[in-house]
N, C-alpha and C positions, 0 to 999 in steps of 0.2 A: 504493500500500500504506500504511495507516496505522502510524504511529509509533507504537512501543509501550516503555514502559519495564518494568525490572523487578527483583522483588527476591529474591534467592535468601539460603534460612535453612538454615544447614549446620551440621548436626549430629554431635562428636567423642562417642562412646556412649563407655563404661566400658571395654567390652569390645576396643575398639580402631576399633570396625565404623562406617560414618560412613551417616549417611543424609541428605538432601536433599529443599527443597521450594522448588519455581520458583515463581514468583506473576508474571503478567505481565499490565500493566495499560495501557488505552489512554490515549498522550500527553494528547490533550486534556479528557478528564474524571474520568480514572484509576477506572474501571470496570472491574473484574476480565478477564480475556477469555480465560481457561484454559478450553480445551474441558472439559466435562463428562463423567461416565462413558457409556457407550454403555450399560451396561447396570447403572442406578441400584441402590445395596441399597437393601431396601425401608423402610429407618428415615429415609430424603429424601425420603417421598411428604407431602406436603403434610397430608394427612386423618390420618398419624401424629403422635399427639400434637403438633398444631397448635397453637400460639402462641395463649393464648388472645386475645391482643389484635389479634389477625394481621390485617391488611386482605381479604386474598388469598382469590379465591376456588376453591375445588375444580374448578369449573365450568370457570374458565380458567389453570390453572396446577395442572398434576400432583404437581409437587416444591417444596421448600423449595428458594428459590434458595438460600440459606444453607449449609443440609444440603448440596446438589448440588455445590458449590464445595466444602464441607470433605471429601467422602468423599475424593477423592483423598488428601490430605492426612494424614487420620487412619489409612485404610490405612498409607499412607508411615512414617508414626511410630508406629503402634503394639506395638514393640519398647521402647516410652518405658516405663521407673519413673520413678513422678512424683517419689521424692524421688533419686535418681540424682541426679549432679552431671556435667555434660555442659557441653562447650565447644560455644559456639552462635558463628556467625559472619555476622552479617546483612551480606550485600554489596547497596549501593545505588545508583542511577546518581552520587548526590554522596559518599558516604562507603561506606566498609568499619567494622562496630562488631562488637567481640569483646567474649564475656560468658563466666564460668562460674558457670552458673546451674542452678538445678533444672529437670529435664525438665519437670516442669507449669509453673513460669512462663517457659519458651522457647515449650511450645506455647501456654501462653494470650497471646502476642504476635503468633502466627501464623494462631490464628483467628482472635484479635479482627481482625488486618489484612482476613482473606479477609470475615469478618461484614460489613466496614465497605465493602465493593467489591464486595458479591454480588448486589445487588438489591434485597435486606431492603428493606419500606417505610420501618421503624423504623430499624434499624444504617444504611442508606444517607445520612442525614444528620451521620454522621459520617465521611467521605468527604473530607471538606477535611482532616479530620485524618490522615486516613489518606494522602493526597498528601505530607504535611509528615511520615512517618511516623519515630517515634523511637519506638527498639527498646527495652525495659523502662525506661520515662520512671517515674519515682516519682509518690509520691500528690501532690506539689507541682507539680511538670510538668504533670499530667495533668490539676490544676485549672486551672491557668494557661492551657493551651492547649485545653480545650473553652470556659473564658468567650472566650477572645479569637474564636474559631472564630463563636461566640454573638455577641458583638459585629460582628465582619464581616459575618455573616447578616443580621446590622440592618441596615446600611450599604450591603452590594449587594443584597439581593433585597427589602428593608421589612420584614425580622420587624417584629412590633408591638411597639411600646416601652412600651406602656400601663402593661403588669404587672410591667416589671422584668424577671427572671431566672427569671419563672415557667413563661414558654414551656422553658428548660430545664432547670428541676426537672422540669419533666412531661415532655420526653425521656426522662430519665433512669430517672423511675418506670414507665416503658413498655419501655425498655431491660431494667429487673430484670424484668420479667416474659419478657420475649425468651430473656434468658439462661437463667431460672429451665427454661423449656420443651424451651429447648434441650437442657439438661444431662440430662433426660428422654430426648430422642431419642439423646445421643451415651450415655446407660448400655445403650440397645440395640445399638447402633454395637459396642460392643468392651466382653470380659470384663474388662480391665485399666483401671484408673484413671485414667490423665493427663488425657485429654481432659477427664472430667468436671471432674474436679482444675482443672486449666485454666478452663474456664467460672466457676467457681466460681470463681477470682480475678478474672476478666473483671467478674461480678457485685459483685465488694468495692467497685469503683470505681463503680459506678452506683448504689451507696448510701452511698456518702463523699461525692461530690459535694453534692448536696441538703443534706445535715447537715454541709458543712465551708463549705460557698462563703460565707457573712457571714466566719467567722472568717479562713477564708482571704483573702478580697479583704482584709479588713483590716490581716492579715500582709505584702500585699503592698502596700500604701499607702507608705509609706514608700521604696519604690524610686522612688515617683514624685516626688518633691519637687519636682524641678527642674523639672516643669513647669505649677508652680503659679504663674498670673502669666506664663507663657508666652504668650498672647494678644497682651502689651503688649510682650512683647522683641522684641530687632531680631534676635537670634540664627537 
């Protein structure tokens, strides 16, 4: 039987009433692996408002892997007001992290997760972040840990180094188009707000990136002193 780890996001609502979403992912490449609906709504089918940038074709793939992993979810939560203030409690195989947060930015943590583990051609390279996952990491975290993500990809699999950080500026701008499609599918999804809500901070950070990352690496130069001249120490 394959090992599977997982993270459950448990939700204290307003009203006293707690709701819950299990996410469980296989140990060795942490790929989503929550059965899907038996019987999909019709805003997961692939040929609805499809992604324009989408690889995927109609021919061989009915549903939005995406879509398909969040209906469960978004059903689950759709008692969410996005600006409600709600105790969220990510339990994870290394830590337990308690927030009290707005319903939309609890659930844009929990799609962005299922996004980043569904299959997506595009969110699937964010996968390694989503293993290392930290539950409402800010816009400084969230720089810091897609270049580093970016840098490893260099280092284990050869991204090309030619262009810099340009191979993940173009993630990124392929991302806001992901999202932008998405947020399209989840307004048919459910008469209430959050989820879109949701997306829509999901997308803040895939257009921070690209217009923050000079300033930011440079913000972050300074951490590094020490190991300037590292080459030659014995340390």
């Amino acid at each position: 039987m394959t090992q599977q780890l997982r993270i459950r996001y448990r939700f204290d609502l307003p009203d006293g009433s707690k709701r819950h979403v299990d996410l469980n992912f296989a140990a060795a490449d942490f790929r989503l692996s929550n059965p899907t609906p038996i019987d999909p709504p019709f805003w997961t089918e692939l040929k609805f408002s499809q992604c324009a940038n989408c690889p995927l074709s109609t021919a061989e793939y009915a549903h939005c892997p995406a879509a398909l992993h969040m209906a469960p979810a978004v059903e689950s939560l759709k008692a969410l007001v996005s600006f409600d203030v709600v105790g969220v409690t990510v339990t994870q195989p290394e830590r337990t992290v308690h927030a009290e947060t707005t319903a939309q930015q609890a659930m844009s943590s929990v799609l962005g997760l299922i996004m980043a583990t569904s299959g997506c051609p595009w969110t699937d390279r964010l996968r390694p972040m989503a293993r290392f996952h930290l539950p409402f990491a800010s816009e400084a975290e969230t720089v810091y840990r897609s270049v580093c993500m970016f840098l490893l990809a260099r280092e284990l699999v050869g991204v090309d180094e030619a262009h810099g950080f340009a191979q993940l500026t173009d993630l990124y701008e392929n991302l806001h188009v992901v999202n932008r499609d998405m947020s399209r599918r989840l307004g048919a999804a459910t008469r209430t707000d959050p989820a879109r809500n949701a997306m829509a901070l999901l997308d803040s950070y895939t257009t921070l990136l690209p217009a923050a990352l000079e300033s930011s690496l440079q913000e972050l130069k300074p951490l590094f002193d020490a190991w300037r001249g590292a080459k030659n120490s014995s340390i």
